[in-house]
N, CA, C and O atoms as a GROMACS GRO file, in nm:
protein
  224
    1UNK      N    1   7.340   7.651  10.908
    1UNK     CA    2   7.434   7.759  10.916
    1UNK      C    3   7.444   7.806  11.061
    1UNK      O    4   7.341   7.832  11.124
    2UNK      N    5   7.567   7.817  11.116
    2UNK     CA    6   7.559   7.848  11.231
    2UNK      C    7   7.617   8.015  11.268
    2UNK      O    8   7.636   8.044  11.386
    3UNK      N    9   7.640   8.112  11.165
    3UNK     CA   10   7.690   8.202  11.197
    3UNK      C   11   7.669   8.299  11.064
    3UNK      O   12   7.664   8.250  10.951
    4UNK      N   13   7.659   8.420  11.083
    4UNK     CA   14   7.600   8.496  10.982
    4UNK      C   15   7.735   8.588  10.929
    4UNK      O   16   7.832   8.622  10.997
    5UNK      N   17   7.708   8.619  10.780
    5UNK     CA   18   7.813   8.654  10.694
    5UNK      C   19   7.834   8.848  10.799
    5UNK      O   20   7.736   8.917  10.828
    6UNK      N   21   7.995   8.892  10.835
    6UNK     CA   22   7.950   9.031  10.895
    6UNK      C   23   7.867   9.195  10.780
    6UNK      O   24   7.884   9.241  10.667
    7UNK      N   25   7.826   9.210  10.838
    7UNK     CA   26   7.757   9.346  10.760
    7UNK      C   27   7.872   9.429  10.669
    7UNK      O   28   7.867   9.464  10.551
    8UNK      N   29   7.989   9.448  10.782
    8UNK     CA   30   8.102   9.537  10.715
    8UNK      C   31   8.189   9.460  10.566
    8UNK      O   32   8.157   9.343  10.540
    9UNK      N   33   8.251   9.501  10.512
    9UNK     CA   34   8.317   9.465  10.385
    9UNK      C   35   8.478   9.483  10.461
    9UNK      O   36   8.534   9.576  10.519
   10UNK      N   37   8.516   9.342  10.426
   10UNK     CA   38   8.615   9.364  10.493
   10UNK      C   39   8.767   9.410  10.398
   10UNK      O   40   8.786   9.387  10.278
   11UNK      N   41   8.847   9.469  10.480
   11UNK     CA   42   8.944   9.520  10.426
   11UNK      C   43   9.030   9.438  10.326
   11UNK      O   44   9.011   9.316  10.320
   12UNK      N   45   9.133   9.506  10.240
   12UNK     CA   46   9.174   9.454  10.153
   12UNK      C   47   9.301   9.390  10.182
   12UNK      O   48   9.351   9.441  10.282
   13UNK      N   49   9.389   9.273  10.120
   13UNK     CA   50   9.492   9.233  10.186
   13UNK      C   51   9.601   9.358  10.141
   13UNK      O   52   9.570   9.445  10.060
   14UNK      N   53   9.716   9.352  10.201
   14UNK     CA   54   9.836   9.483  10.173
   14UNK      C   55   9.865   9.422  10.030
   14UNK      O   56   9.834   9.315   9.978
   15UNK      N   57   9.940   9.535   9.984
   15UNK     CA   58  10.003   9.484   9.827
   15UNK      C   59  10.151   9.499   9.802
   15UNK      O   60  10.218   9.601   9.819
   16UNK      N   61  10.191   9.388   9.762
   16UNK     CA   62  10.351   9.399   9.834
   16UNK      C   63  10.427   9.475   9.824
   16UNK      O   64  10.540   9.463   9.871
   17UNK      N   65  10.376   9.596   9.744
   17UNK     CA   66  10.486   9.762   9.763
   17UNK      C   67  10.422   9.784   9.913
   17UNK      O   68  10.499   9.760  10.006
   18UNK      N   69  10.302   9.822   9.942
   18UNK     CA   70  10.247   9.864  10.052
   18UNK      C   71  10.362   9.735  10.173
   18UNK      O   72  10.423   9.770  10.274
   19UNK      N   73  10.357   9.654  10.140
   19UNK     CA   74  10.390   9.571  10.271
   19UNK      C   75  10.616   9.615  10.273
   19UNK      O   76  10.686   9.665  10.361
   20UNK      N   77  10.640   9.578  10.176
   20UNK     CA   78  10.757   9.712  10.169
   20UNK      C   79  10.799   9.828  10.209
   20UNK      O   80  10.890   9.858  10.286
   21UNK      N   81  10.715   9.895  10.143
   21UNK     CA   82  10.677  10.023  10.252
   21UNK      C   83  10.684  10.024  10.398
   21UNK      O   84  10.762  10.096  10.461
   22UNK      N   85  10.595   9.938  10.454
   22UNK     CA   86  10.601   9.931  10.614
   22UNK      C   87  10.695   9.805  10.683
   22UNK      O   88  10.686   9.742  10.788
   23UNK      N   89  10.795   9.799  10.563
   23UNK     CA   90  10.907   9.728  10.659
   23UNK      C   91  11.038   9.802  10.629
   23UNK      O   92  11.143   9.740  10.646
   24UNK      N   93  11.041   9.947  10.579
   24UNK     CA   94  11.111  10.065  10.568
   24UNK      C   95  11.077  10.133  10.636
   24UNK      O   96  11.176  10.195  10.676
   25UNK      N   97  10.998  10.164  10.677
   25UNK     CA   98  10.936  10.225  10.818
   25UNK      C   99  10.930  10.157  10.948
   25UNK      O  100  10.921  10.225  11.050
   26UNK      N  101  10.935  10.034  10.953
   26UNK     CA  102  10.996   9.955  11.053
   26UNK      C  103  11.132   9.981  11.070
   26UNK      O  104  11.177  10.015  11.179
   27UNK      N  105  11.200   9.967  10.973
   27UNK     CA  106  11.314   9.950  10.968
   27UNK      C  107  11.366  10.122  11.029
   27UNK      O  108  11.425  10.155  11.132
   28UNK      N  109  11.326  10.185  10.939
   28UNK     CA  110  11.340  10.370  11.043
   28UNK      C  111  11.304  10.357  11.145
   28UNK      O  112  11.369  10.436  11.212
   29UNK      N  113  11.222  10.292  11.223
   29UNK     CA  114  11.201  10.322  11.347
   29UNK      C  115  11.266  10.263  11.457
   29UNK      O  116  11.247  10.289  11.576
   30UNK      N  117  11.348  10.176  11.406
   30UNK     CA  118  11.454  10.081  11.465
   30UNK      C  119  11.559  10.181  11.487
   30UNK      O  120  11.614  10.205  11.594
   31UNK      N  121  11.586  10.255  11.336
   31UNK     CA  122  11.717  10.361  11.388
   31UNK      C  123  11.686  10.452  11.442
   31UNK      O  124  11.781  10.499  11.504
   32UNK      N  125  11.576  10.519  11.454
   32UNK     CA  126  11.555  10.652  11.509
   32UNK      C  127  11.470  10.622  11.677
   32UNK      O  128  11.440  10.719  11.746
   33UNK      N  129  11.436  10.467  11.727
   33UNK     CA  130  11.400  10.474  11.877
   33UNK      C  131  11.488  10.409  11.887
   33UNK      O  132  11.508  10.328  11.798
   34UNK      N  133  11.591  10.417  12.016
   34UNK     CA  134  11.701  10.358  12.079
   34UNK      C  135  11.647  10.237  12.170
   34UNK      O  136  11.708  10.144  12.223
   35UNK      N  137  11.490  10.276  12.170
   35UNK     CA  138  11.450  10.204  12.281
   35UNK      C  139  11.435  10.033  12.226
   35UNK      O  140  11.472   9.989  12.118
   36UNK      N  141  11.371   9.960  12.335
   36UNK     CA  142  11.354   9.827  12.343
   36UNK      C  143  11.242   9.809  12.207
   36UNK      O  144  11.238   9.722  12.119
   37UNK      N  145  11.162   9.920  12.229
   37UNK     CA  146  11.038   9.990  12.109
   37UNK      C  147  11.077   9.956  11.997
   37UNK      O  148  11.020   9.882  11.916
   38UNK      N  149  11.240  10.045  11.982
   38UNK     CA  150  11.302  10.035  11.814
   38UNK      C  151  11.340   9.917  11.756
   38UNK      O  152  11.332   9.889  11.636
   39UNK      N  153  11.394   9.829  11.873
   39UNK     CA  154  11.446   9.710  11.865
   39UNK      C  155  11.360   9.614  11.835
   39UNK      O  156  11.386   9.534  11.745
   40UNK      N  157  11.269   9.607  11.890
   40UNK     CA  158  11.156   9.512  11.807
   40UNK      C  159  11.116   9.553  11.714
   40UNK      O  160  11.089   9.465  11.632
   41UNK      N  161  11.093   9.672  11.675
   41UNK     CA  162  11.011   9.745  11.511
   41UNK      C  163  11.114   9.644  11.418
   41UNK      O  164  11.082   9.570  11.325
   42UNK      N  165  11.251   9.669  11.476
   42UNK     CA  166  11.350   9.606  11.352
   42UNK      C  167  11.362   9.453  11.424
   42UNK      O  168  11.477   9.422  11.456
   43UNK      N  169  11.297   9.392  11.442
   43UNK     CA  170  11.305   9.259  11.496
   43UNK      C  171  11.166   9.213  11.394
   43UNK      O  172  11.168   9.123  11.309
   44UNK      N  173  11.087   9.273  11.417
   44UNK     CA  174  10.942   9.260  11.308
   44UNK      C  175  10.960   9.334  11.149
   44UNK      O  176  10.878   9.318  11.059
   45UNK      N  177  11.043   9.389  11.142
   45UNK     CA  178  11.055   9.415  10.974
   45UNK      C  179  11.135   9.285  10.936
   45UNK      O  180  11.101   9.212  10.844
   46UNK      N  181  11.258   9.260  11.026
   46UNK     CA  182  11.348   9.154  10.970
   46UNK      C  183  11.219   9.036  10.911
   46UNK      O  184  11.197   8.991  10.799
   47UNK      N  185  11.162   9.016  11.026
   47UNK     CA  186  11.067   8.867  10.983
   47UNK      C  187  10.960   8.909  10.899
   47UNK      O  188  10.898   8.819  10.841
   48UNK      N  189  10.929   9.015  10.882
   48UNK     CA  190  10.813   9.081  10.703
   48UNK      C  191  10.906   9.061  10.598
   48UNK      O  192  10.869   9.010  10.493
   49UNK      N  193  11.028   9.097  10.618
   49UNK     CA  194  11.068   9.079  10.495
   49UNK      C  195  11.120   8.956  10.415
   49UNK      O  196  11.099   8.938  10.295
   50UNK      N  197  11.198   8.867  10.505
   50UNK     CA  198  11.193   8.756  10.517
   50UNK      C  199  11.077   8.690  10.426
   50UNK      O  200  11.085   8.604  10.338
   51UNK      N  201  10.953   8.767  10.484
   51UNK     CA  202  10.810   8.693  10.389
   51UNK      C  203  10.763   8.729  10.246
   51UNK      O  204  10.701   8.651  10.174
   52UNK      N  205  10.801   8.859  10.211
   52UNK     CA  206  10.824   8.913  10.095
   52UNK      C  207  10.868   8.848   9.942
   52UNK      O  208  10.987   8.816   9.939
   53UNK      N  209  10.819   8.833   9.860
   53UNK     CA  210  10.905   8.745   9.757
   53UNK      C  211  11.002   8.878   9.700
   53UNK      O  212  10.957   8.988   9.668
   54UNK      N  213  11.125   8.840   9.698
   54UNK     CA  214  11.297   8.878   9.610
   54UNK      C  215  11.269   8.943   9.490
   54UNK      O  216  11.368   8.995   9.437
   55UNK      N  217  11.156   8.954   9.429
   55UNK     CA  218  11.134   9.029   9.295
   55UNK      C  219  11.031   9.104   9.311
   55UNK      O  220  10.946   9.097   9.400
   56UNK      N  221  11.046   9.227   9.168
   56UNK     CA  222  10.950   9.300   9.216
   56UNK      C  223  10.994   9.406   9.205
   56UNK      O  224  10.929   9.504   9.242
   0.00000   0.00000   0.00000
């Protein structure tokens, strides 16, 4: 064995309301920063959601 299991418990994966959620909040933050900032938030929700399965 070359490497030891970590002490901490690691976090849980998102659950696809949760991952929804934060590509509606991406997506708000696209309209509400004008900046280059907002523009990528909604450049990175487009491609979350994209990953999302259509049902649900």
């Amino acid at each position: 064995m070359t490497s030891a299991y970590p002490d901490q418990p690691r976090l849980p994966l998102l659950t696809v309301e949760e991952a929804r959620q934060a590509v509606r909040h991406l997506f708000l933050l696209e309209q509400l920063d004008l900046s280059p900032r907002g523009a990528a938030a909604g450049q990175l929700a487009s491609e979350l959601a994209r990953r999302l399965p259509a049902d649900g």
